[in-house]
NUMITOR-153944 format. One record per residue (C-alpha): residue in one letter; chain; x, y, z. Coordinates in Angstrom, 3 decimals, decimal comma, padded with zeros to 6 digits. Layout:
# residues N
<rec A A <X Y Z>>
...
END
This chain:
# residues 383
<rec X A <076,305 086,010 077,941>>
<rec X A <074,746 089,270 078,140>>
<rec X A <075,486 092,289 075,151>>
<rec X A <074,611 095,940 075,714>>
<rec X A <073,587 097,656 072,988>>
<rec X A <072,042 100,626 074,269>>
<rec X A <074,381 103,274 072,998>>
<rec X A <073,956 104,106 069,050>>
<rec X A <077,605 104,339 068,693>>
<rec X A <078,649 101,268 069,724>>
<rec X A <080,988 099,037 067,670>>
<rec X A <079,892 095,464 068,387>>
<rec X A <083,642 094,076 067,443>>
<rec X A <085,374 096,520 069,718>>
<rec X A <084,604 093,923 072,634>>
<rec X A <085,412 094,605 076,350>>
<rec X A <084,312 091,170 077,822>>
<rec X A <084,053 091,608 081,952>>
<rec X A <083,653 088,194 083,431>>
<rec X A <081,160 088,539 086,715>>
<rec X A <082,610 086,379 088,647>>
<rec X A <086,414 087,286 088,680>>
<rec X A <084,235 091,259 089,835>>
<rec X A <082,225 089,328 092,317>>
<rec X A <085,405 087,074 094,016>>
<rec X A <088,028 090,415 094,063>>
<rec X A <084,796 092,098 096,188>>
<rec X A <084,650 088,886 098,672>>
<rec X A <088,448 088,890 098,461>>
<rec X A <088,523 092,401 099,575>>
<rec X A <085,472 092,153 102,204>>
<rec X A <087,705 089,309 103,622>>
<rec X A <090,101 091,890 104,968>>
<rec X A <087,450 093,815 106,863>>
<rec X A <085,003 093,096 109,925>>
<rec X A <081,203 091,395 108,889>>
<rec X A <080,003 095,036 110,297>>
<rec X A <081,990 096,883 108,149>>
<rec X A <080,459 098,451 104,689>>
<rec X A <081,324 097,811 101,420>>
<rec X A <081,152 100,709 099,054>>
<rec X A <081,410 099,803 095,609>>
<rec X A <083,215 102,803 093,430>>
<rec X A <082,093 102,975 089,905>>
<rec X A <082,835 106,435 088,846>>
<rec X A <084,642 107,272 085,469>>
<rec X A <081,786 104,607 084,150>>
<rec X A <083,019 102,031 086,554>>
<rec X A <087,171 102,677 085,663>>
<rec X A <086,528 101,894 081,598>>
<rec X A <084,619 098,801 082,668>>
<rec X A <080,834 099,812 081,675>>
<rec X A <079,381 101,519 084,676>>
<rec X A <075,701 099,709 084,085>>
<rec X A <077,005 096,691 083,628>>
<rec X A <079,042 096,872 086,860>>
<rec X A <076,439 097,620 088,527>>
<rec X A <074,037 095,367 087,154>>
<rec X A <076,428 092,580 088,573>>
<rec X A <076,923 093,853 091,916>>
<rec X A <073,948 095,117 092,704>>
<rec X A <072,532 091,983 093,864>>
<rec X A <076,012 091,127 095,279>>
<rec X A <078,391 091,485 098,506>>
<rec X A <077,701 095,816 097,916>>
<rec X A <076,016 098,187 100,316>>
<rec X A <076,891 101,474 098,740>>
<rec X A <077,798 102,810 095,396>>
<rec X A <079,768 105,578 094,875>>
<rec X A <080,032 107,786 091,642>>
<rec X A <081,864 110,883 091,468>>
<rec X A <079,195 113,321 090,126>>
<rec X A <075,146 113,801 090,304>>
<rec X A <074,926 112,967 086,433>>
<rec X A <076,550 109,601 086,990>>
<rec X A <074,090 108,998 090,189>>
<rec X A <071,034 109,505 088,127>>
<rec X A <072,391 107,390 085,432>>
<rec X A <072,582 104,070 087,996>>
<rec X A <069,697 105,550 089,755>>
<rec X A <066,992 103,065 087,803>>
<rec X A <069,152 100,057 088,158>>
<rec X A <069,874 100,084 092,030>>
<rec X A <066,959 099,488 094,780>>
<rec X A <068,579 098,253 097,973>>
<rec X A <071,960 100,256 098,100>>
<rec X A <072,532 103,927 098,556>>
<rec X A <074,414 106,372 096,406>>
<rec X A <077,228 108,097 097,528>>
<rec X A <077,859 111,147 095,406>>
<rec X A <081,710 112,344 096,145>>
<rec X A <082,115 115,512 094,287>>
<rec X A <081,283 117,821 097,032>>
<rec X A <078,082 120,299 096,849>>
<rec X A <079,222 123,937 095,705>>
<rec X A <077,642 127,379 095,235>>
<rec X A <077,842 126,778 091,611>>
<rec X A <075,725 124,048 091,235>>
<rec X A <072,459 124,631 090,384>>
<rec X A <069,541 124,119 092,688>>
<rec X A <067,446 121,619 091,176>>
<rec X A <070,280 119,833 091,550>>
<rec X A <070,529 119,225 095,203>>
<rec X A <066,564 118,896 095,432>>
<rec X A <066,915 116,538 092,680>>
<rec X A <069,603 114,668 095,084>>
<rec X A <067,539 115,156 097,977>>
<rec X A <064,347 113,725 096,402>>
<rec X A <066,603 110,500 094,871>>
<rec X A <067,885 109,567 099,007>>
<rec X A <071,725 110,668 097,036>>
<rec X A <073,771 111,102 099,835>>
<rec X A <076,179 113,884 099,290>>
<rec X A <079,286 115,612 100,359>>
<rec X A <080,261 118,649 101,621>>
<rec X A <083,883 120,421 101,580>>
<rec X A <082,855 123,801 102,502>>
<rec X A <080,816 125,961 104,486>>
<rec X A <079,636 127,690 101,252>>
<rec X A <078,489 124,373 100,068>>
<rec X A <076,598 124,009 103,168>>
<rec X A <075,330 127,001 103,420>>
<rec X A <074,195 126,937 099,664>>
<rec X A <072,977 123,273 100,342>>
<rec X A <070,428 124,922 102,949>>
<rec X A <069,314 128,071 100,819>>
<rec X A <068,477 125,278 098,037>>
<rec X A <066,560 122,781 100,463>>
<rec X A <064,615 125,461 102,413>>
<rec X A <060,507 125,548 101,952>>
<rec X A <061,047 121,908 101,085>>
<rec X A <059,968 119,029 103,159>>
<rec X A <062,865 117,163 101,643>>
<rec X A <066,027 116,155 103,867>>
<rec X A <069,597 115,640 102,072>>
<rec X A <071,689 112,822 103,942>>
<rec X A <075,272 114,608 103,733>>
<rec X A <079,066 113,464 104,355>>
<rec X A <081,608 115,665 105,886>>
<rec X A <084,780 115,532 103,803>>
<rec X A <087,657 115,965 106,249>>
<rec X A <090,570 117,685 105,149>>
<rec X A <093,492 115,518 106,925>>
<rec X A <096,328 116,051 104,013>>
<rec X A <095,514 114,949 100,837>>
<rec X A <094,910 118,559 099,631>>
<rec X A <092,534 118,355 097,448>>
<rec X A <088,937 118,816 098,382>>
<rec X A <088,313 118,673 102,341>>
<rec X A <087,617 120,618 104,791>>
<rec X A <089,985 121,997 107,343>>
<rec X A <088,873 120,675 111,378>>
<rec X A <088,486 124,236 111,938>>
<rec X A <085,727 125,120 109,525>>
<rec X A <084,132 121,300 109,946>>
<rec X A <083,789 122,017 113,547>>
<rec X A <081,935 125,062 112,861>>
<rec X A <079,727 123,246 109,697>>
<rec X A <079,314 120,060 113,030>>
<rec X A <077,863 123,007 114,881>>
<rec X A <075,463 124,905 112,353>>
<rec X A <073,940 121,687 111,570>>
<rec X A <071,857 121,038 114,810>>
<rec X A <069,992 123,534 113,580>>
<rec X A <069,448 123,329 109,971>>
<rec X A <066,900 120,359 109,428>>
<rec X A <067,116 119,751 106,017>>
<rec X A <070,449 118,427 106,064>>
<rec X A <071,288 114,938 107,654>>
<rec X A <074,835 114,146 108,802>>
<rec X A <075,189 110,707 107,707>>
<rec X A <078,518 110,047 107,451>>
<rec X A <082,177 111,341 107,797>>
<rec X A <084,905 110,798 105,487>>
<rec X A <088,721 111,560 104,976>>
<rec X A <091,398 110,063 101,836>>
<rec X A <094,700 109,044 102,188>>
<rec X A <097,372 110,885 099,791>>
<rec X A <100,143 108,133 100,169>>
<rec X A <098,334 104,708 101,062>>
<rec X A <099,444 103,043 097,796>>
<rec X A <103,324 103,823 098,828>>
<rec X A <105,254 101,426 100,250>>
<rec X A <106,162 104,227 102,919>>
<rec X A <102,798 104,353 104,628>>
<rec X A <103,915 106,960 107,667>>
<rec X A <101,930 109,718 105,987>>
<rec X A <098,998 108,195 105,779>>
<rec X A <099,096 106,891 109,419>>
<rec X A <099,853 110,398 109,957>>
<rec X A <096,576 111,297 108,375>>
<rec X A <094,284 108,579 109,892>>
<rec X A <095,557 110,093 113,768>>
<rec X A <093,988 113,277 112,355>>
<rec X A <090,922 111,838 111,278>>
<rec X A <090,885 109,645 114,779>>
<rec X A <091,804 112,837 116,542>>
<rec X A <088,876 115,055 115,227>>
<rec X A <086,356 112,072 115,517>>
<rec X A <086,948 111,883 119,328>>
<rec X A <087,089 115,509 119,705>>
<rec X A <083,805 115,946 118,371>>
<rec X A <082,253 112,788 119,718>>
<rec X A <081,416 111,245 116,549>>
<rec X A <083,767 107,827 116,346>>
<rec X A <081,041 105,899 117,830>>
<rec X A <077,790 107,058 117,079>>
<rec X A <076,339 104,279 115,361>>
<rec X A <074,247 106,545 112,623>>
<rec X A <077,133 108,098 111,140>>
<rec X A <078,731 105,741 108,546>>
<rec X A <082,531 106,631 109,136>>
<rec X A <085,029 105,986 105,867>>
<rec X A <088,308 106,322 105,378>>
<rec X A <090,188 103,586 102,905>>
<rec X A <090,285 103,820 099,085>>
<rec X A <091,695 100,319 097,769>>
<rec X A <095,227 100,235 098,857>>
<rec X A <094,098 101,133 102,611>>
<rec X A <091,143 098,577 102,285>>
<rec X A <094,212 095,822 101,912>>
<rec X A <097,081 097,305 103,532>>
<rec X A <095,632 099,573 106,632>>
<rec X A <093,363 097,115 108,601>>
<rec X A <092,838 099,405 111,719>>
<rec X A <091,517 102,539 109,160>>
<rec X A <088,595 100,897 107,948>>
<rec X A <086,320 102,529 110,354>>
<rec X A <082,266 101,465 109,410>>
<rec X A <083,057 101,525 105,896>>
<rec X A <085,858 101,005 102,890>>
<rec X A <085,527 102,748 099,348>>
<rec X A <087,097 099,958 096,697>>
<rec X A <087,434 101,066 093,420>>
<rec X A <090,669 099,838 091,494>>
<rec X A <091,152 096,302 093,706>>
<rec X A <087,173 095,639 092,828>>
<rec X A <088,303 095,370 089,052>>
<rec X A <091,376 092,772 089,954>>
<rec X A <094,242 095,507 090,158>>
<rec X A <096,398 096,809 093,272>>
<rec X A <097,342 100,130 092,707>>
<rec X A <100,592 098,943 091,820>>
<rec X A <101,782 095,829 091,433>>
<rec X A <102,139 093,911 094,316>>
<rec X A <104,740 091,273 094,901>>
<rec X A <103,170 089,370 098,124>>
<rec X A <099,560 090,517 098,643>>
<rec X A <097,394 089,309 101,138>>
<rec X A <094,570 088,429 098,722>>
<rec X A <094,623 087,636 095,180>>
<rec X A <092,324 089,976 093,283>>
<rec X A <091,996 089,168 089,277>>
<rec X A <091,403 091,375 086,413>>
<rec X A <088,009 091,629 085,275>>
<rec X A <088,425 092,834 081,650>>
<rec X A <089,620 091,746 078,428>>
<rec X A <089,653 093,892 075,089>>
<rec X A <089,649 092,578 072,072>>
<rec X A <089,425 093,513 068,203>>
<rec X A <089,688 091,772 064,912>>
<rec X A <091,818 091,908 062,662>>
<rec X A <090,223 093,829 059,044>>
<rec X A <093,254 093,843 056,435>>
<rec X A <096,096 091,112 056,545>>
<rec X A <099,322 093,152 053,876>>
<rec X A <102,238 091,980 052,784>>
<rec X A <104,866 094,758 052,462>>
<rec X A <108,770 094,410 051,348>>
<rec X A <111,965 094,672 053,434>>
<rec X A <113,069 098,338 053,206>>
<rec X A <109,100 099,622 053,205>>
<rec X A <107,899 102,086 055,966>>
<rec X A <104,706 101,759 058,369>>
<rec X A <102,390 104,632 059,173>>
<rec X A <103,057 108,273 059,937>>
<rec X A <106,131 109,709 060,517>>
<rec X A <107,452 106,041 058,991>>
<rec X A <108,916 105,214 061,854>>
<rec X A <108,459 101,760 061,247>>
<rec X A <110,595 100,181 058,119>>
<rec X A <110,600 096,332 058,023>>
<rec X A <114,095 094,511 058,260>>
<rec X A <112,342 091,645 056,614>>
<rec X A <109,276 090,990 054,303>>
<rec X A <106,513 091,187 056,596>>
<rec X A <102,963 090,441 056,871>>
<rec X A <101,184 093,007 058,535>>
<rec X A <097,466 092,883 060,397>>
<rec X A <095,360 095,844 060,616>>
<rec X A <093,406 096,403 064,204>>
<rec X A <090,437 099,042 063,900>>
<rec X A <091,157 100,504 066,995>>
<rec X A <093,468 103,329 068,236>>
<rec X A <094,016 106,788 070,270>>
<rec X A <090,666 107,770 070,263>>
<rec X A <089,457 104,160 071,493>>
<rec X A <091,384 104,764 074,548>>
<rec X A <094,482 102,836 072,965>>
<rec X A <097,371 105,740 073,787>>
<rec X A <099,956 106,701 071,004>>
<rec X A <102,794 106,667 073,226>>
<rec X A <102,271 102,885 072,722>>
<rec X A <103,097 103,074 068,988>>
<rec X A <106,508 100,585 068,099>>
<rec X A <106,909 099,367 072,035>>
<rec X A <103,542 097,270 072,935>>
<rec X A <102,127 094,001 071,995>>
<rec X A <098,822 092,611 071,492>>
<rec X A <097,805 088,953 071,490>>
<rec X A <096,865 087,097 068,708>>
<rec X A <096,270 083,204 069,545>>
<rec X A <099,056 082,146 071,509>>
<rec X A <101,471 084,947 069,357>>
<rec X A <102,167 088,442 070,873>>
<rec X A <102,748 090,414 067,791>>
<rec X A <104,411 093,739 068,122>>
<rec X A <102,493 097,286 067,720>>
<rec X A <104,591 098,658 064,457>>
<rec X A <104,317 102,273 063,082>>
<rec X A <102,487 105,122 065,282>>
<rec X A <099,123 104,294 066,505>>
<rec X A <096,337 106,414 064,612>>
<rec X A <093,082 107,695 065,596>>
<rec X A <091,004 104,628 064,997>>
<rec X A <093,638 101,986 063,528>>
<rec X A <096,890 100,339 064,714>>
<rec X A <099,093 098,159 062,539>>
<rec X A <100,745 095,078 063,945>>
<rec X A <103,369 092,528 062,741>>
<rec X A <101,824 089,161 062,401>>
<rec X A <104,566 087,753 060,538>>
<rec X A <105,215 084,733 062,814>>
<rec X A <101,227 083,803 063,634>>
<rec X A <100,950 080,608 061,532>>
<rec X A <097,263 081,469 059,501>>
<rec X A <096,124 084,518 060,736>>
<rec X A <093,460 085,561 059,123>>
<rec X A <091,161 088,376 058,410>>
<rec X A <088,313 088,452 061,623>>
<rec X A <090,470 087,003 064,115>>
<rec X A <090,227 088,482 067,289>>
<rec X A <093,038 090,438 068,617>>
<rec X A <093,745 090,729 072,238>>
<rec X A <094,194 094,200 072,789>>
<rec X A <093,975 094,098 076,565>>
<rec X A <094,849 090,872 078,090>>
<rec X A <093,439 090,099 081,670>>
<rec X A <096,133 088,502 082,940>>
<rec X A <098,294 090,390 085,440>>
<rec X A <101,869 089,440 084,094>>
<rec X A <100,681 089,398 080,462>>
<rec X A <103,063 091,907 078,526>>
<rec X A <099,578 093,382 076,789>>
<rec X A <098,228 093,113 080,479>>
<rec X A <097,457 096,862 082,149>>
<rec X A <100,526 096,347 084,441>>
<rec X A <102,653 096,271 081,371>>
<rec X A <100,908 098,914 079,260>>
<rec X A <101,108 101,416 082,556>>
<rec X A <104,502 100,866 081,986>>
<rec X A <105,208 101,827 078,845>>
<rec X A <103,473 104,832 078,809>>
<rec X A <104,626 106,425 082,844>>
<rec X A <101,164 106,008 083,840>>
<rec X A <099,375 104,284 086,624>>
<rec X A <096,639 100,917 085,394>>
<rec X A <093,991 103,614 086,698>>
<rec X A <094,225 105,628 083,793>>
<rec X A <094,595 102,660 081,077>>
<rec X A <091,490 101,016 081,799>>
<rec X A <089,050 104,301 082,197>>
<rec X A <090,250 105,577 078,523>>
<rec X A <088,933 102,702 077,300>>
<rec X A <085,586 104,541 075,017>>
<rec X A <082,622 103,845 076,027>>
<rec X A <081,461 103,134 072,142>>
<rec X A <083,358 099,653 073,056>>
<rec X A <080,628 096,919 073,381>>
<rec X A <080,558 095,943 076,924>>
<rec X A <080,015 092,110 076,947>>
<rec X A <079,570 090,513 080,408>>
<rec X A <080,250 086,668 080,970>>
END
């Protein structure tokens, strides 16, 4: 059992344990689906969704991975030291904002990089020229998600300004589905017949330098014929579909459990209140447990009298609002709890009700956004 320590503020009994193999089996799981030729590209943005982006990658990087993608150049030079053998896909695309150094810097590190915009590319060019360096970029093809790529017009015209600007690369060619975690998947087909449709045009489908990528994690399982050269898995890597799945074609688990001990065990009186607001007052006399963990842990307030944590075999019910750094649960029925006992905060079981499915739930959210609030002053332990 590994601990990092390497961040001042970390609180050693706020404990997100990620278990390496469950990370390692959901990647096999997942390169299952796809041809041995195609890539895997490992996302760990949004330090790796909660999980502890060096200690993801310290895992995979001698694993089943042959990219890693992060979604700025600050988060590339962070894993930069800890990866040797795959590239880094940077997917926040290059614009005129950006300083400079910046893209040298990228350029210098092999970062491969995308562009959205002929600005960016011309800006990429003004930055790179008098150097001898060469920046390996990916076209970002706008096909309907309507966000950040570029429309077939203006990529055609980028396809055709490169054969003459040396310092950039084309190295790949990318597109994201809006709708491919819908059960209604028309759209998205919709948008891979673009992306097909503008590859042919321009002679680029099978040209076997460009790395061509297409699939997030619900495309990865559920469109087979869009996975092109390569798949970008971000959510399914860490055991979750992007919405619970009733029959899916591989069974991916989750990789992290959070836990916290208990620090004050209180007896209060029928009739008292809990916490702000008191919008908590006991039916009954009841022993309360105090968890040192709340909001600003990544533990949401809208979770304050509706969730559960685990303690032992007990689910004990969140009472009172959750604070800033505490939370106050009802440990009543837990035959000799006691002060230090760890607190399952997190469980890593899918139909746990203190599992992410369940938590997403109770607040209107998507798991996406419960794990990667978890703080990063959590102490990442890896099993």
């Amino acid at each position: 059992m590994k601990v990092y320590r390497d961040q001042s503020l970390i609180r050693p009994d706020l404990q997100a344990h990620l278990y390496s193999e469950r990370l390692l089996d959901n990647v096999r799981a997942l390169r299952s689906l796809c041809s041995p030729a195609t890539r895997f590209c490992a996302v760990v943005k949004a330090n790796a969704y909660g999980h502890g982006i060096r200690e993801v990658v310290n895992i995979l990087k001698n694993g089943p991975v042959d990219f890693f993608a992060v979604a700025t150049f600050y988060e590339a030079l962070h894993i930069r030291p800890l990866v040797r053998r795959q590239p880094i896909l940077i997917l926040e695309p290059i614009h005129p904002a950006q300083p400079a150094e910046q893209i040298r810097l990228c350029a210098a590190a092999g970062f491969h990089c995308v562009l959205a915009s002929l600005e960016g590319f011309e800006w990429a060019c003004r930055a790179l020229a008098g150097t001898e360096r060469i920046l390996a970029i990916h076209l970002n093809l706008e096909t309907g998600m309507g966000r950040c790529g570029m429309d077939p017009q203006e990529a055609a015209i980028l396809l055709e300004r490169l054969s003459s600007r040396t310092m950039l690369r084309l190295a790949g060619i990318l597109t994201h589905y809006a709708t491919a975690d819908e059960e209604d998947l028309s759209f998205a087909w919709e948008q891979q017949r673009r992306f097909d449709d503008f590859l042919q045009t321009h002679r680029l489908k099978n040209r076997p330098d460009l790395l061509i990528h297409s699939c997030n994690s619900a495309a990865a399982i559920k469109m087979p014929q869009a996975h092109y050269s390569m798949v970008r898995c971000g959510i399914s890597m860490y055991g979750y579909y992007s919405r619970p799945a009733s029959n899916p074609p591989i069974v991916l688990k989750p990789v992290l459990k959070l836990q916290a001990p208990l620090t004050l065990i209180k007896k209060i009186k029928a009739g008292s209140s809990v916490g702000y607001g008191r919008t908590f007052v006991a039916k009954r006399d009841t022993l309360t447990g105090l968890v040192p963990l709340g909001y600003a842990d990544g533990y949401r307030r809208v979770f304050s009298n509706k969730a559960v944590m685990k303690l032992g075999n007990y689910f004990v019910p969140v009472i009172g609002r959750v604070c800033m750094d505490q939370v106050i649960v009802d440990v009543t029925d837990v035959p000799g709890a006691e002060i230090g006992q760890m607190v399952t905060v997190i469980d890593d079981e899918h139909q746990s009700p203190c599992g992410v499915y369940a938590l997403a739930e109770l607040a209107d959210t998507i798991c996406y956004e419960i794990l990667t609030l978890i703080h990063a002053h959590v102490n990442r332990i890896v099993h």
